[in-house]
C-alpha positions as CSV (number, residue, x, y, z in Angstrom):
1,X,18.6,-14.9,-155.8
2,X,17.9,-18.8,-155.2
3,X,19.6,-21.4,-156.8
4,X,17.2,-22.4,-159.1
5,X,17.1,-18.5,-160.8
6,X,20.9,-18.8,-161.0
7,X,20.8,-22.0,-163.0
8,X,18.3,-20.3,-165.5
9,X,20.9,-17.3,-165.8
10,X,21.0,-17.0,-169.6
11,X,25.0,-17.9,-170.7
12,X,25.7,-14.0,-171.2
13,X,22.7,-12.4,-169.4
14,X,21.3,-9.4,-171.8
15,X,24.1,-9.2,-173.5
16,X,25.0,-5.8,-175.8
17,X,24.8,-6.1,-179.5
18,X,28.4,-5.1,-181.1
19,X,28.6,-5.1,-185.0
20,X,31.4,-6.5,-186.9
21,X,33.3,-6.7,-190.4
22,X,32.6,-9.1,-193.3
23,X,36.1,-10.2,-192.6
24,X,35.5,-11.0,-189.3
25,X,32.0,-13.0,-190.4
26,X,33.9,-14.9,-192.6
27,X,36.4,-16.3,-190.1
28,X,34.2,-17.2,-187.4
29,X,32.5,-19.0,-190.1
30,X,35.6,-21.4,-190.4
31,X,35.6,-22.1,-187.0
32,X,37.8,-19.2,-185.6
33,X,37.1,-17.3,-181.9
34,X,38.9,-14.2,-182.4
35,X,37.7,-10.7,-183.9
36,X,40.2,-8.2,-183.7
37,X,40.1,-4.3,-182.9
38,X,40.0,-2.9,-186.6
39,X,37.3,-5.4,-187.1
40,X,34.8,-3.9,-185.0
41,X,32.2,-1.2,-186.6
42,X,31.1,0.3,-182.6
43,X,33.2,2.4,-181.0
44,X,35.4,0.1,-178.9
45,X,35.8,2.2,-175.7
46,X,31.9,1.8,-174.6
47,X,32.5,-1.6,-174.3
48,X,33.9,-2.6,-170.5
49,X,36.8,-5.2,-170.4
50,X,34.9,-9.2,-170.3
51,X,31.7,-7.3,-170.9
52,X,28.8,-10.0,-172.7
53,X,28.6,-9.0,-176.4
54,X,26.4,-10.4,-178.9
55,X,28.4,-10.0,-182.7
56,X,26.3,-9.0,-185.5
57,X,27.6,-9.3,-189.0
58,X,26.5,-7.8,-192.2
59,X,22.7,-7.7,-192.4
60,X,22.3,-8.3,-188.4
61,X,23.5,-12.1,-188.7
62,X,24.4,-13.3,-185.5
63,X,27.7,-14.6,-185.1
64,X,28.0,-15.9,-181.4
65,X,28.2,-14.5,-178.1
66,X,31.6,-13.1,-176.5
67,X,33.2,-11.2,-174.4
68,X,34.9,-7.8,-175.3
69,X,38.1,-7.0,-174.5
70,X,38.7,-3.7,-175.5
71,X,42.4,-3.2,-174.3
72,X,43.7,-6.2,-176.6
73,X,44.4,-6.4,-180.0
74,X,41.8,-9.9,-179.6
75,X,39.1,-7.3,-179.2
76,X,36.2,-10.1,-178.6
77,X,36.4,-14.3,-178.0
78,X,33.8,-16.1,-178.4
79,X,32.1,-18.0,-175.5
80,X,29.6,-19.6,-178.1
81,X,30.1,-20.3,-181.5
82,X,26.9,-19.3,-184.4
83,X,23.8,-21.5,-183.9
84,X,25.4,-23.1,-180.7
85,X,22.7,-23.8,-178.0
86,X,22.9,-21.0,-175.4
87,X,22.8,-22.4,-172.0
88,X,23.1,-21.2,-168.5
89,X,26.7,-20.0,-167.4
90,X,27.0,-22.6,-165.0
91,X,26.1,-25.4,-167.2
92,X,28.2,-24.4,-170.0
93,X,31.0,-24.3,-167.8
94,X,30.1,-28.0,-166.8
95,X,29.5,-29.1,-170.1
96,X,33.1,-27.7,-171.8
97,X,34.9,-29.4,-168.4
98,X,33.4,-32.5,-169.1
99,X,34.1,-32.3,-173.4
100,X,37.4,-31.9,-172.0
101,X,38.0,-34.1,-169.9
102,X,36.7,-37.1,-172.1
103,X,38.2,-36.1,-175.5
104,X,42.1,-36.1,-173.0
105,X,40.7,-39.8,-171.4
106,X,41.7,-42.3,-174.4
107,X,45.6,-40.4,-174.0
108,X,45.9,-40.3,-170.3
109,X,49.2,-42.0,-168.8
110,X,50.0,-39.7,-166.1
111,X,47.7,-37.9,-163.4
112,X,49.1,-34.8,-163.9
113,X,47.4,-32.8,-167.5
114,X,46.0,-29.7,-169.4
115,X,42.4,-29.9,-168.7
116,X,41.4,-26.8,-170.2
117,X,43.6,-25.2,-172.8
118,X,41.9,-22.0,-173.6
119,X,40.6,-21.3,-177.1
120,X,41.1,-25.3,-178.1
121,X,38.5,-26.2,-175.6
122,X,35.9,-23.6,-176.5
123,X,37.1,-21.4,-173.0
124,X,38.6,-18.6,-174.7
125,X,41.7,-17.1,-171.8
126,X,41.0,-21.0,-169.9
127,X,44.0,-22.5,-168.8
128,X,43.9,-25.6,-166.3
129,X,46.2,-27.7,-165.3
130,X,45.6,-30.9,-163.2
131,X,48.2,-32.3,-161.0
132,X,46.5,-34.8,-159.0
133,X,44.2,-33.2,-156.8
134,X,45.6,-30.2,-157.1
135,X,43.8,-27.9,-159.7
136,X,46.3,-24.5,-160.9
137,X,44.0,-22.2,-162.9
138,X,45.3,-19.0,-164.9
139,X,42.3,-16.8,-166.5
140,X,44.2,-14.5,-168.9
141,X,41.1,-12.5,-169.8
142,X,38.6,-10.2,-168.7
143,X,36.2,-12.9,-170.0
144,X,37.6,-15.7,-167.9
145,X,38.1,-14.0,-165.4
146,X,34.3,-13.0,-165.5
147,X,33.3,-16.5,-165.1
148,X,36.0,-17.1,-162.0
149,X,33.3,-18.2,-159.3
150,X,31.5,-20.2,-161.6
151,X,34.7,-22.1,-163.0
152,X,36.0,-23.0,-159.5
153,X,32.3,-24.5,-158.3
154,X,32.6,-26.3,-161.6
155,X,35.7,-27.6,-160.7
156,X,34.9,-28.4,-157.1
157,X,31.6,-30.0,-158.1
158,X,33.3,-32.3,-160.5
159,X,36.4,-33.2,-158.9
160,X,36.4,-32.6,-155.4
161,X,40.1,-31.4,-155.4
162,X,42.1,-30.6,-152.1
163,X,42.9,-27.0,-153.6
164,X,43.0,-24.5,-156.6
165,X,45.3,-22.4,-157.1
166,X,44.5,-19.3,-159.2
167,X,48.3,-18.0,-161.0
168,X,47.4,-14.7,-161.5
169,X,50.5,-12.9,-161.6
170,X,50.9,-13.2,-165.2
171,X,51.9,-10.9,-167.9
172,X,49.2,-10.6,-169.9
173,X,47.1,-10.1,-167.1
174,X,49.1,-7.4,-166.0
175,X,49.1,-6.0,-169.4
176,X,45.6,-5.5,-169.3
177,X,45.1,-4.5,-165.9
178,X,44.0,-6.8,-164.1
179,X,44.8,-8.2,-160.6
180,X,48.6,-10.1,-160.4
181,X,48.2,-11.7,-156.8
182,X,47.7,-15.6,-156.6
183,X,44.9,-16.7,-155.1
184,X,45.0,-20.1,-153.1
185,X,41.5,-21.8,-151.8
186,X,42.0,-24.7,-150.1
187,X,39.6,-27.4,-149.1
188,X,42.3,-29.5,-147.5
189,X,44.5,-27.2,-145.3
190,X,46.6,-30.0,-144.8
191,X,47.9,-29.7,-148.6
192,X,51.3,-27.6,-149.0
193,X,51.9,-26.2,-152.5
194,X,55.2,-25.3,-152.0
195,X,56.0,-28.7,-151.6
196,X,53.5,-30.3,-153.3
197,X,54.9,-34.3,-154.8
198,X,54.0,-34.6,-158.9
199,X,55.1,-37.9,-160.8
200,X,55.9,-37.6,-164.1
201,X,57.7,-40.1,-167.0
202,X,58.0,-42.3,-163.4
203,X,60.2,-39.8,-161.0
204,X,58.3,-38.1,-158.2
205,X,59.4,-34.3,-157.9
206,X,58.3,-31.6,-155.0
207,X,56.7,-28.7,-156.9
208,X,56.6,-25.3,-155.4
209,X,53.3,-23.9,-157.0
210,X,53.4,-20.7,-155.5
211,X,56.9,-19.7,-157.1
212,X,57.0,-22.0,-160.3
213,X,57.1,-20.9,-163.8
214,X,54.0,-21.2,-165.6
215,X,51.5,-23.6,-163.9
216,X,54.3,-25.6,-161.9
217,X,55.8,-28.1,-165.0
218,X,55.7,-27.9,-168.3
219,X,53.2,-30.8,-169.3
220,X,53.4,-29.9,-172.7
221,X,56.5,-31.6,-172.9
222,X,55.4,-34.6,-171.6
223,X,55.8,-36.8,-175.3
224,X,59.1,-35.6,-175.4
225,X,59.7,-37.2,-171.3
226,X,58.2,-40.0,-172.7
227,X,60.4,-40.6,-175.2
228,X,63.8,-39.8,-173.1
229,X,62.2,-42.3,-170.3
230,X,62.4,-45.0,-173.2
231,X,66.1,-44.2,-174.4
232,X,68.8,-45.2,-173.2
233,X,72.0,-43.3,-172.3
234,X,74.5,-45.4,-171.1
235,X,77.8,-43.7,-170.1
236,X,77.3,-40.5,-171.7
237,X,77.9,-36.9,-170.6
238,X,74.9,-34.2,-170.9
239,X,73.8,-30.9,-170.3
240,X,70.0,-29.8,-169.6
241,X,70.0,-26.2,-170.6
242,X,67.3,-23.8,-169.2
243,X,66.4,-26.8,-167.5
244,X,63.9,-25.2,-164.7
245,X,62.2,-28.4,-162.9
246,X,65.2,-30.4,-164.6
247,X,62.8,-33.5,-165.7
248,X,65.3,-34.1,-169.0
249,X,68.2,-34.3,-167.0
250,X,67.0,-36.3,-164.6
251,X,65.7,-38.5,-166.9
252,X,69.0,-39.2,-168.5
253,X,70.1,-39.6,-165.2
254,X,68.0,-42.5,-164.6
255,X,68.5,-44.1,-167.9
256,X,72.6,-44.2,-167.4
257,X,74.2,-41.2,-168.2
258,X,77.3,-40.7,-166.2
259,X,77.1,-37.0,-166.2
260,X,74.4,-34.2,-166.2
261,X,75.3,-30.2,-166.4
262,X,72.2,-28.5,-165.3
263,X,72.1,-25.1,-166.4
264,X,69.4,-21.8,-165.4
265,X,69.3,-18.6,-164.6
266,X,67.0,-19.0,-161.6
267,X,68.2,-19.8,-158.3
268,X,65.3,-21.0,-157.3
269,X,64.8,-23.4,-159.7
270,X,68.3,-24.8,-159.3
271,X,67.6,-25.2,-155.2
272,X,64.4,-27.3,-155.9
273,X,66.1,-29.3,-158.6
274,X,68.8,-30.1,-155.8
275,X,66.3,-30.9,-153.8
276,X,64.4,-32.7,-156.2
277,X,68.1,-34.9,-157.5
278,X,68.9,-36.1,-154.2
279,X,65.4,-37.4,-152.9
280,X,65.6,-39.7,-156.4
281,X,68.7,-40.9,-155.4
282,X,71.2,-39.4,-157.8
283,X,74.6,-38.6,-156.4
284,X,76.3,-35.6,-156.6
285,X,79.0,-36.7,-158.5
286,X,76.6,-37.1,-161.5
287,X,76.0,-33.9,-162.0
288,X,76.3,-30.4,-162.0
289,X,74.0,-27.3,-160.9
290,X,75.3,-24.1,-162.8
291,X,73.4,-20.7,-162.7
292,X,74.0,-19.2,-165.7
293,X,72.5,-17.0,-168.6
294,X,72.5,-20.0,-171.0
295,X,73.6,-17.8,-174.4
296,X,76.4,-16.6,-172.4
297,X,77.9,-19.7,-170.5
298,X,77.8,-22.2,-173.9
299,X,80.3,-20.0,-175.6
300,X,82.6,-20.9,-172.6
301,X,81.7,-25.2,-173.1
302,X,84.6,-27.1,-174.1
303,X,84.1,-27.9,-178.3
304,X,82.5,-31.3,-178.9
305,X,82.2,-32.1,-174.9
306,X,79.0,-33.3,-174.7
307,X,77.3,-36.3,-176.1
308,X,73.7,-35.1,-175.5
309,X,72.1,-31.9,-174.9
310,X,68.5,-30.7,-174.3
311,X,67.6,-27.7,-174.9
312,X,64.6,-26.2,-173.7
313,X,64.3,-22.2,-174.1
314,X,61.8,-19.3,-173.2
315,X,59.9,-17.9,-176.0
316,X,62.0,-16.3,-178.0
317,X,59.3,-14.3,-180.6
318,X,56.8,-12.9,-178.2
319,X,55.3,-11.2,-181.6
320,X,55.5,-10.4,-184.7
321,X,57.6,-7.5,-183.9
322,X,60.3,-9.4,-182.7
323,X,60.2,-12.2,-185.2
324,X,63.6,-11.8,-187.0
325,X,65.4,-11.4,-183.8
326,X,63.6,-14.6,-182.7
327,X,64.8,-16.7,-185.2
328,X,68.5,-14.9,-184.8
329,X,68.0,-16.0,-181.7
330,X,67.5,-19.9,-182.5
331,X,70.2,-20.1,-184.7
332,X,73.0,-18.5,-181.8
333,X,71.8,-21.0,-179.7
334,X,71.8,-23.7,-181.7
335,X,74.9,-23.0,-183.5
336,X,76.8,-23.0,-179.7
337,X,75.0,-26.6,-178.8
338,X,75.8,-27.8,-182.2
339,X,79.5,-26.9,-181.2
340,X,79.4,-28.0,-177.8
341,X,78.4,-31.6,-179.1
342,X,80.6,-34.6,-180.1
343,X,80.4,-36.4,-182.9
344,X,77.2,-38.9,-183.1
345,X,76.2,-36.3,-180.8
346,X,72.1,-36.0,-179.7
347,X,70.6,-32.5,-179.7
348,X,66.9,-32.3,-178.7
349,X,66.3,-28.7,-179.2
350,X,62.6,-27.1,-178.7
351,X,61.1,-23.7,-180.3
352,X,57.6,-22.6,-177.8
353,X,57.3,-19.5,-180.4
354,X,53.9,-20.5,-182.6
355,X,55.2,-17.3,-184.8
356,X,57.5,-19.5,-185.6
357,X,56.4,-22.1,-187.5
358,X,57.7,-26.0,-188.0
359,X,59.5,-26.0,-190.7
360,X,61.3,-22.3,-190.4
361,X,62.5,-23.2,-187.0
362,X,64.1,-26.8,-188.6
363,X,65.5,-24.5,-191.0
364,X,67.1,-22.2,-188.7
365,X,68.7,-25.7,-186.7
366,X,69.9,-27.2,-189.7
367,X,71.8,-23.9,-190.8
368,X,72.9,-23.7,-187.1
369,X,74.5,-26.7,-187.3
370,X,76.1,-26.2,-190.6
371,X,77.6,-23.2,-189.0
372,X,79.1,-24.9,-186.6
373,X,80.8,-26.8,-189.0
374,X,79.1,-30.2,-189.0
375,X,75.6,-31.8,-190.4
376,X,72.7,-33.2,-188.8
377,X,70.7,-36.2,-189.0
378,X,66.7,-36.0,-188.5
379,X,65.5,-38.6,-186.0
380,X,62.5,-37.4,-184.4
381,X,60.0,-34.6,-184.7
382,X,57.9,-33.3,-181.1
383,X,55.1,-31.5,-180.6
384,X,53.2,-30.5,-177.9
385,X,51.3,-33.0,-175.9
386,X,47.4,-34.0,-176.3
387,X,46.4,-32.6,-173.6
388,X,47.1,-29.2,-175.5
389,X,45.3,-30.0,-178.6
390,X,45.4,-27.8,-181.6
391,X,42.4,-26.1,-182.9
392,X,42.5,-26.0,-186.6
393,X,41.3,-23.0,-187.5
394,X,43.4,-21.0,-185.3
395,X,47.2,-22.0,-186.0
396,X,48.1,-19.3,-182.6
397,X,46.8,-22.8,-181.1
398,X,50.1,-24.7,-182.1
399,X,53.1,-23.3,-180.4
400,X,55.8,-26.2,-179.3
401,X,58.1,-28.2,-181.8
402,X,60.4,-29.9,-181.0
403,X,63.6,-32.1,-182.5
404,X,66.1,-34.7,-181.9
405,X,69.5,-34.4,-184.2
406,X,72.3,-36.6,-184.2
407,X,75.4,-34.7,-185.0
408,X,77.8,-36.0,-187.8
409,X,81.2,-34.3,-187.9
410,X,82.6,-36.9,-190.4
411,X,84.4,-39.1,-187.9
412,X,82.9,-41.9,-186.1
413,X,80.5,-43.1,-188.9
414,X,77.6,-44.0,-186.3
415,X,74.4,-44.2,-187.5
C-alpha cells in the first residue's frame, strides 16, 4: 500500500455494525462516549478487543463509530460522535492533537502538560503527557492501542520530539490483557529518561520516566504548585505526606519553611527526591526523608507539631465497590493530619477518587477535623488542572479536588 491509499483509509475501515439500547441512544445523544456491556443487543464475545464497530440504535440510527471492548464493563467508546465527519485515521488523529493543543494554548505557563486526556479530548483510552520534548503516552484500551503507529507518527510529525515513551505497564492494561512492557523510541539517543530535567512552579527536578508513577509528575496538580509557589511560609515546620516527586515540599522549602518531613512508602521515590533536594540547594538540616506507610506513621506524630501539612494520597475508591471504605478511608487520614496540626494550622488535603464527589469528600474533612477535636476554616478549593479538562457529560471526567483548611483549636485567634 502507498501513501496516498493509506491517507484515504476510511477512520474505521469496514467497520461491523453492533446494535444497542434505547438507553444507550439516549446518552450518546447528550454528548456521552461510553455504552456499557448490558447495553449491547449482539452477543458481545464475537466482537474482538479494539475491533471498529459501527452502533446502531432503535430503528438502525447510527450513533457513531467505536471500538469494542468486550472484556470491560465500557463495552464500546466512541472514536466519532453521530453526524461527525468521518475522516481518514491518520487525519483524525492530527486533527484531535491539534484541537488539543490549541484549546490548552491560552492556559499554558509551564512546558511540561496533558496533551491528550482521553475521553475529554475525543481519544477515548488517550493519555499524553508533554514534558518538553519528551512525549509519555499510556493507551489504556484495545482501541488506543489500535491506533498506536498512527498516534506516534502524529506525534513525531507535529512535534518533532527527542523520544516517546509508551507506559504500558499499567493496570488496566493488564486487566484486559494486553501487553505491560514500556516501550521507549527514541529519535535522540542522546536523551536519558531516567534522568530526564522537568521544571515546574520554577524548580528543575531529574525525572526517572522509566520507574515513575503514572506518566513521571503529577501535572494535574499543577494549580495547586501554583498556588504554594505564591505563599509564603516563613519559619514554619511541615510534612509532605505521600509526597512521591516531593514538588509540595520543596516548594515550601523555597518559600521559607524551616522544616520539611517528607513522607512515602517508596524507596525510590525518596532516593530521587534526595537527589532532587540537594541539586536545588536545600540543606539537610531542613528536612527529613521518612519511608513510611503514611496511615501508620501519623498516628506516631507528635499532637499539634506541624504548622502545614500536604496531603496527597492514592486513590482511595477504585469503584463503586469500595466506596464506603474509601471515604472511611479519608476521614482516618484526615482526622490524624487534623491532629498532627497546630493551631492556625494549614491542611491542603486532595481526594483523586471521581466516585467521590466534591462536596462528600469536604464533608468527610470537616467531620475529620471535628473528630480530632478542633474546627476548620475554608480558604481555598483545587481542582484539577486545565490541561485535564472536564467533559460535561461524563462526570468519570472529574476526578481531583482538592482543599486548603486552616485549623482553629480555640487558642491563637488567627485569622
Amino acid at each position: 500500500m502507498n501513501d496516498t491509499e493509506a491517507d484515504t483509509q476510511p477512520i474505521l475501515p469496514l467497520p461491523r455494525a453492533m446494535r444497542v439500547k434505547a438507553s444507550a441512544a439516549r446518552r450518546l445523544a447528550t454528548g456521552s462516549l461510553w455504552v456499557y456491556a448490558n447495553e449491547v443487543l449482539d452477543r458481545l464475545g464475537d466482537f474482538a478487543p479494539g475491533e471498529p464497530v459501527e452502533l446502531l440504535g432503535p430503528g438502525e440510527m447510527p450513533l457513531g463509530l467505536g471500538a469494542a471492548e468486550p472484556r470491560s464493563l465500557i463495552a464500546v467508546r466512541l472514536f466519532v460522535r453521530p453526524g461527525e465527519e468521518r475522516p481518514p485515521e491518520r487525519e483524525l488523529l492530527l486533527r484531535r492533537l491539534r484541537a488539543a493543543q490549541a484549546r490548552r494554548e491560552p492556559f499554558l505557563r509551564e512546558s511540561s502538560y496533558r496533551l491528550v486526556f482521553s475521553e475529554s479530548d475525543l481519544l477515548p483510552g488517550v493519555i499524553v503527557d508533554r514534558y518538553g520534548e519528551l512525549f509519555v503516552v499510556q493507551l489504556l484500551t484495545s482501541g488506543a492501542e489500535r491506533l498506536r503507529p498512527l498516534l506516534v507518527d502524529a506525534l513525531r510529525e507535529l512535534y518533532r520530539p527527542r523520544g516517546i515513551l509508551l507506559r504500558n505497564d499499567v493496570e488496566q492494561r493488564l486487566a484486559q490483557g494486553m501487553a505491560g512492557e514500556d516501550e521507549l523510541l527514541l529519535d535522540d539517543p542522546t536523551l536519558d529518561p531516567r534522568r530526564y530535567p522537568v521544571t515546574l512552579a520554577g524548580l528543575t527536578i531529574e525525572v526517572d520516566f522509566r520507574e515513575a508513577q503514572k506518566t513521571g509528575l503529577f501535572l494535574d496538580q499543577v494549580p495547586s504548585y501554583h498556588f504554594v509557589e505564591g505563599m509564603r511560609f516563613s519559619g514554619m515546620r511541615g510534612g509532605d505526606l505521600f509526597c512521591y516527586s516531593g514538588l509540595f515540599g520543596m516548594l515550601a522549602l523555597a518559600r521559607g519553611a524551616e522544616h520539611i518531613t517528607f513522607v512515602d512508602s517508596s524507596e525510590s521515590a525518596l532516593d530521587g527526591l534526595e537527589r532532587n533536594l540537594a541539586s536545588n540547594g536545600f540543606p539537610g538540616g531542613r528536612y527529613r526523608l521518612v519511608r513510611a506507610d503514611v496511615l501508620e506513621w501519623l498516628p506516631e506524630a507528635p499532637p499539634a507539631s506541624f504548622e502545614v501539612l500536604f496531603v496527597d494520597p492514592p486513590k482511595f475508591i477504585k469503584s463503586r465497590k469500595s466506596y464506603y471504605q474509601g471515604l472511611q478511608g479519608y476521614f482516618n487520614l484526615n482526622r490524624l493530619a487534623a491532629a498532627a496540626l497546630a493551631d492556625g494550622g494549614l491542611l491542603f488535603t486532595y481526594s483523586c477518587s471521581h466516585h467521590a464527589g466534591e462536596e462528600i469528600f469536604r464533608s468527610k474533612v470537616t467531620d475529620a477535623v471535628r473528630k480530632a477535636g478542633a474546627s476548620a476554616y475554608e480558604l481555598a478549593r483545587f481542582r484539577q488542572n486545565v490541561d485535564h479538562p472536564v467533559h460535561l457529560a461524563m462526570p468519570e471526567s472529574f476526578y481531583l479536588k482538592g482543599l486548603l483548611l486552616r485549623i482553629d483549636r480555640g487558642q491563637s485567634g488567627r485569622l
